[in-house]
N, CA, C and O atoms as CSV, one atom per row, in Angstrom:
chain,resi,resn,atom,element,x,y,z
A,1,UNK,N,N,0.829,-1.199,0.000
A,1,UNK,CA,C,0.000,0.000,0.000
A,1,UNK,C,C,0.869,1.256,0.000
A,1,UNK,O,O,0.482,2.282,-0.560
A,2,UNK,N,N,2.466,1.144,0.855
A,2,UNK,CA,C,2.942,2.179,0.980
A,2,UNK,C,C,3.189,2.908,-0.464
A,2,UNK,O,O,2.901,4.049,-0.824
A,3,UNK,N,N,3.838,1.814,-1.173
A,3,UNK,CA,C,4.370,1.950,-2.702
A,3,UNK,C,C,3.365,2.294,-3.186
A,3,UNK,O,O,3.846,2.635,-4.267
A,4,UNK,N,N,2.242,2.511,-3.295
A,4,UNK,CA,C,1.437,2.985,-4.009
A,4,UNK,C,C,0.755,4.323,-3.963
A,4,UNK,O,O,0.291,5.075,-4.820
A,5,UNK,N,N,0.877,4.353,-2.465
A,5,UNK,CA,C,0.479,5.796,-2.531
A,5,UNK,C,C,1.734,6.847,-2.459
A,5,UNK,O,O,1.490,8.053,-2.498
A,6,UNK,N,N,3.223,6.324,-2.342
A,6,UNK,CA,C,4.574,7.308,-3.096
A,6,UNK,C,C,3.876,7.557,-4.510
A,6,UNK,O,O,3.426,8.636,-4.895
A,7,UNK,N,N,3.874,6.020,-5.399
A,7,UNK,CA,C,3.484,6.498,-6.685
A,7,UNK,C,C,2.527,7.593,-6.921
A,7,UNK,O,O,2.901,8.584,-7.550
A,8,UNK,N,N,1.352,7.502,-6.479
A,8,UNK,CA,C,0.352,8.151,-6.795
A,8,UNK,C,C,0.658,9.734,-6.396
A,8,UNK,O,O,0.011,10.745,-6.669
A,9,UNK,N,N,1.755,9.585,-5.730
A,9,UNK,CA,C,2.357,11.588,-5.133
A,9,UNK,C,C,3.565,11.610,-5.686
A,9,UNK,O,O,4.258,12.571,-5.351
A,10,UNK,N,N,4.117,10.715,-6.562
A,10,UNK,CA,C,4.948,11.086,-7.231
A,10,UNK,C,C,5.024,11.582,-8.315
A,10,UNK,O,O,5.809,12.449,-8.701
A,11,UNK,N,N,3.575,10.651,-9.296
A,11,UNK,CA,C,2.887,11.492,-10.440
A,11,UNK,C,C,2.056,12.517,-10.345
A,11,UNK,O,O,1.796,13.153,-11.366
A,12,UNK,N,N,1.391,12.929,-8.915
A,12,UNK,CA,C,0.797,14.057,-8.920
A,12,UNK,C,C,2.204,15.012,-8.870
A,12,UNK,O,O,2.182,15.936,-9.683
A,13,UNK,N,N,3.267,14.929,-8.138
A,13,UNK,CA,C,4.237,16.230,-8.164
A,13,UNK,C,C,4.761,16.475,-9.974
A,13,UNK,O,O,4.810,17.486,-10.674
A,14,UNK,N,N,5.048,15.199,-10.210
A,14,UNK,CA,C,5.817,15.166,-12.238
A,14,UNK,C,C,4.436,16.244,-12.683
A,14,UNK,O,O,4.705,17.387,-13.052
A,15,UNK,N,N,2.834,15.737,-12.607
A,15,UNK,CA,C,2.386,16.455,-13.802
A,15,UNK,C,C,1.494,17.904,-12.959
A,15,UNK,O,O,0.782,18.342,-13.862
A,16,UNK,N,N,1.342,18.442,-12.175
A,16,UNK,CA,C,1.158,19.418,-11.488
A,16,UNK,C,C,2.349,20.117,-11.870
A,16,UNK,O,O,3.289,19.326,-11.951
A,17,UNK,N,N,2.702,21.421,-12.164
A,17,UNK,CA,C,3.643,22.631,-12.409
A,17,UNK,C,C,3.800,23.475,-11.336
A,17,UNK,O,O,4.884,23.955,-11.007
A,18,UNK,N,N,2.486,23.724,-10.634
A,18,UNK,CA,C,2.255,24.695,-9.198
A,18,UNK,C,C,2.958,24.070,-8.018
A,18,UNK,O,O,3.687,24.542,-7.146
A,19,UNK,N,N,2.583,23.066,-8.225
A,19,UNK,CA,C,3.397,22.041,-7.087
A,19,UNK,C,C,4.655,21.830,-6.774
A,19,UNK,O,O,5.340,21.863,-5.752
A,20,UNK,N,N,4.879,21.481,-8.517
A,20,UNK,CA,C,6.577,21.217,-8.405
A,20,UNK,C,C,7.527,22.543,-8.114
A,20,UNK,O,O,8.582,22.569,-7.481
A,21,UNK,N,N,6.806,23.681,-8.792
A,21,UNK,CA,C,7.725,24.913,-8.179
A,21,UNK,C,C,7.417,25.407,-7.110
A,21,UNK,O,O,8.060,26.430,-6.874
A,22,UNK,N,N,6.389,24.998,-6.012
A,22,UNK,CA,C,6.340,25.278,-4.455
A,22,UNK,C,C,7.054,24.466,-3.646
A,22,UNK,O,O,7.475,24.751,-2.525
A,23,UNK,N,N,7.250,22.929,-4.533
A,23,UNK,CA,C,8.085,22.344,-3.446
A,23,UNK,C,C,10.090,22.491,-3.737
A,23,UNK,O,O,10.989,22.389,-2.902
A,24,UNK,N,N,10.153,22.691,-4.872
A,24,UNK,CA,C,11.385,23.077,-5.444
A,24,UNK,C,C,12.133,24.532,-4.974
A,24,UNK,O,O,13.293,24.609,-4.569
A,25,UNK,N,N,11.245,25.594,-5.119
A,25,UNK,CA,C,11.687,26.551,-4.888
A,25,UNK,C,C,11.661,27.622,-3.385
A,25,UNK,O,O,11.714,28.816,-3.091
A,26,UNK,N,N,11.526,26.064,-2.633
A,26,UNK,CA,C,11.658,26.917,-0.951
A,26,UNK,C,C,12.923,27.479,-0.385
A,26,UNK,O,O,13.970,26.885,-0.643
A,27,UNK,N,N,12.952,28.731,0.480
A,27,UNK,CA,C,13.943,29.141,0.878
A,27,UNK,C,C,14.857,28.056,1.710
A,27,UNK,O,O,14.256,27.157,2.298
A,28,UNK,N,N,16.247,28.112,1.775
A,28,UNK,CA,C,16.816,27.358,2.253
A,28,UNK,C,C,16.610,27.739,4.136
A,28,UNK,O,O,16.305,28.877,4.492
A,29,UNK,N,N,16.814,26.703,5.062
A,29,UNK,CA,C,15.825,26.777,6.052
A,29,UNK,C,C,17.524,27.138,6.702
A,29,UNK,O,O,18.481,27.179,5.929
A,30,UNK,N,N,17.671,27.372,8.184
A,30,UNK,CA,C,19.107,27.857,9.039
A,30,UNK,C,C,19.959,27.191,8.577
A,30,UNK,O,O,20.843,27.922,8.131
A,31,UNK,N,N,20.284,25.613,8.368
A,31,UNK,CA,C,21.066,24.813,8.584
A,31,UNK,C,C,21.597,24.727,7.250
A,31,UNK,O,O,22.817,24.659,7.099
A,32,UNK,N,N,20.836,24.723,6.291
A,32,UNK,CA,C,21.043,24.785,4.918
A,32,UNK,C,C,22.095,26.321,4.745
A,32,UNK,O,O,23.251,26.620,4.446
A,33,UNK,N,N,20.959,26.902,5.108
A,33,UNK,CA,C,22.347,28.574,5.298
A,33,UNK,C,C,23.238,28.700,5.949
A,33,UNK,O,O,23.979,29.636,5.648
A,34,UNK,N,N,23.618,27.839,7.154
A,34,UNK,CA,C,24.759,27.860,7.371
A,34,UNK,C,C,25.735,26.745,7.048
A,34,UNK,O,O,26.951,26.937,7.047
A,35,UNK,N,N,25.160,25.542,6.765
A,35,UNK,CA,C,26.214,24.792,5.459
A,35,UNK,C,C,26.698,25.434,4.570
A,35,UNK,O,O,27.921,25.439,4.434
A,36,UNK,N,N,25.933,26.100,3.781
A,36,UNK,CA,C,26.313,26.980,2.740
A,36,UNK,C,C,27.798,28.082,3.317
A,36,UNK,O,O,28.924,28.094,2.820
A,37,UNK,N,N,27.352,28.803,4.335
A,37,UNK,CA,C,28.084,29.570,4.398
A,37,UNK,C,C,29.352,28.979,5.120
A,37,UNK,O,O,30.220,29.781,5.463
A,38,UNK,N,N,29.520,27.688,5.369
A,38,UNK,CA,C,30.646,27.384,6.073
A,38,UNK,C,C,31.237,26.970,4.517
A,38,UNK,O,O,32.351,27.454,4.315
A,39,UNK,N,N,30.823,26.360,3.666
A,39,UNK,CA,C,31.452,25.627,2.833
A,39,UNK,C,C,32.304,26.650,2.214
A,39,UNK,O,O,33.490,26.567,1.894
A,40,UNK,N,N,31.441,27.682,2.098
A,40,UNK,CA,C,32.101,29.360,1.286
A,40,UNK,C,C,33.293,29.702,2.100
A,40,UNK,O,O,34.388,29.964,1.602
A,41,UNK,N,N,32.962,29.687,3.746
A,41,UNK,CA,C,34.131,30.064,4.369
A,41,UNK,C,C,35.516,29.448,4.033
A,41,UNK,O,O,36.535,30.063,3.717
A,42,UNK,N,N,35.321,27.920,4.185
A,42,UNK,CA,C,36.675,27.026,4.648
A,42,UNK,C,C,36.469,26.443,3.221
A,42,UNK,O,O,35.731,25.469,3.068
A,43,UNK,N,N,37.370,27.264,1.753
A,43,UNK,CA,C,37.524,27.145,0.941
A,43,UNK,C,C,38.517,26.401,0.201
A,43,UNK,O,O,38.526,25.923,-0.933
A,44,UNK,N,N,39.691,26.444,1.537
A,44,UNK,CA,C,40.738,25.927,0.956
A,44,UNK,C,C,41.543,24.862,1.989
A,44,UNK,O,O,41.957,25.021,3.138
A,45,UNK,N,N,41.583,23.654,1.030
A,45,UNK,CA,C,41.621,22.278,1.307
A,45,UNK,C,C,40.790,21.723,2.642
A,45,UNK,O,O,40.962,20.879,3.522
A,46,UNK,N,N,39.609,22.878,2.191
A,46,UNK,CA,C,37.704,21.877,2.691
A,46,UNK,C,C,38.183,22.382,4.280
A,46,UNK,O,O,37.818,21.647,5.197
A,47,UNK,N,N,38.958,23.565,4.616
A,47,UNK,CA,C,38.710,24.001,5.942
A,47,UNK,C,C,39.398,23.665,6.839
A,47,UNK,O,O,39.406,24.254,7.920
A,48,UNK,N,N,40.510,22.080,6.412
A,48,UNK,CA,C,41.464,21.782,6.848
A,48,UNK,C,C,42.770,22.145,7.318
A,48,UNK,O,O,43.573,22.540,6.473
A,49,UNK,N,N,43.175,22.070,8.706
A,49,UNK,CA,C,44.857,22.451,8.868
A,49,UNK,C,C,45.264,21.499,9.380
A,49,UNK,O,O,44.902,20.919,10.403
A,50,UNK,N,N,46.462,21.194,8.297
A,50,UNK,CA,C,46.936,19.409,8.270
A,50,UNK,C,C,48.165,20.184,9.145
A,50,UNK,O,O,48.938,19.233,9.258
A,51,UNK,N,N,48.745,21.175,9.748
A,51,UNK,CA,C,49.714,21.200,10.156
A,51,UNK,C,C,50.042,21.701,11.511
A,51,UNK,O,O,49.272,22.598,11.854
A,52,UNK,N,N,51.127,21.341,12.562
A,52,UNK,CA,C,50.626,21.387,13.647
A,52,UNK,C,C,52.076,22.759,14.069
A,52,UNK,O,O,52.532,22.816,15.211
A,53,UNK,N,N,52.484,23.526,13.159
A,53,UNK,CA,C,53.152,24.279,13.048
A,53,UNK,C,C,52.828,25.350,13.298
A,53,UNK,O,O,51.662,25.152,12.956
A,54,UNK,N,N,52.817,26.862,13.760
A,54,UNK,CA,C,51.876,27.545,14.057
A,54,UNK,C,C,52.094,28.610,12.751
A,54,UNK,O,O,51.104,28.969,12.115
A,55,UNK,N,N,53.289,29.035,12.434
A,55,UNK,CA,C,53.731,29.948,10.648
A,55,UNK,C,C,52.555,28.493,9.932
A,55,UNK,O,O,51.405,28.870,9.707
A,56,UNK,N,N,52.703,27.769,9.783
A,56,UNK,CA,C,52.199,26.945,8.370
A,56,UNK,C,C,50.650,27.267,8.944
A,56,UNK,O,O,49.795,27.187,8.062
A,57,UNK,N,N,50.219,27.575,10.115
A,57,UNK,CA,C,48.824,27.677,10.210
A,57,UNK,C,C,48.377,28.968,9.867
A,57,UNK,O,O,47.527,29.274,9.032
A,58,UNK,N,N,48.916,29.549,10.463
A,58,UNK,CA,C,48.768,31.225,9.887
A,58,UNK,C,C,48.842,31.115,8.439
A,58,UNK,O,O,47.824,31.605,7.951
A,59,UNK,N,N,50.019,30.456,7.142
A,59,UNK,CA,C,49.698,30.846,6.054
A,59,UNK,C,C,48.638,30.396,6.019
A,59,UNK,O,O,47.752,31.229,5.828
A,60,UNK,N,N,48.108,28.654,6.206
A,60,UNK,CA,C,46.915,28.484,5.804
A,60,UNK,C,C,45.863,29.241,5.801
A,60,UNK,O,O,45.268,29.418,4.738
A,61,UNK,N,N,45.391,29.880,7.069
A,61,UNK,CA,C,44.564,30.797,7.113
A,61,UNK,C,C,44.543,31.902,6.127
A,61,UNK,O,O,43.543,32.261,5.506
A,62,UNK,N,N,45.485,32.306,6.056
A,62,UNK,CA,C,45.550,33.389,5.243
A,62,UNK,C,C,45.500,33.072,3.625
A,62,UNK,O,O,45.553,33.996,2.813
C-alpha cells in the first residue's frame, strides 16, 4: 500500500507545475544557510589544517 500511494504523489508532483515549483523553490531553512556559508568560508583544502606548526597555520589561514 505504501508503494502505491509514493506512486500516486509522485505522479501528482511530475504532472502538477504549481506544485513542483512550491516544493522546489523553498527558501533554504538555518542549517542549509549555514552549510552553505561554512562551505564558502573554509575554501581551501575543505577548511582543513593538516599542520601542527603555528607559521604553516597562519599561512593556511591566510
Amino acid at each position: 500500500m505504501g508503494r502505491a500511494v509514493a506512486t500516486v504523489q509522485m505522479l501528482r508532483f511530475i504532472s502538477d507545475s504549481s506544485l513542483c515549483r512550491r516544493v522546489t523553490q523553498r527558501p533554504p531553512n538555518k542549517v542549509e544557510s549555514f552549510n552553505n556559508f561554512t562551505d564558502w568560508l573554509a575554501f581551501c583544502n575543505g577548511g582543513v589544517i593538516a599542520d601542527n606548526d603555528p607559521v604553516e597555520q597562519e599561512k593556511a589561514v591566510k
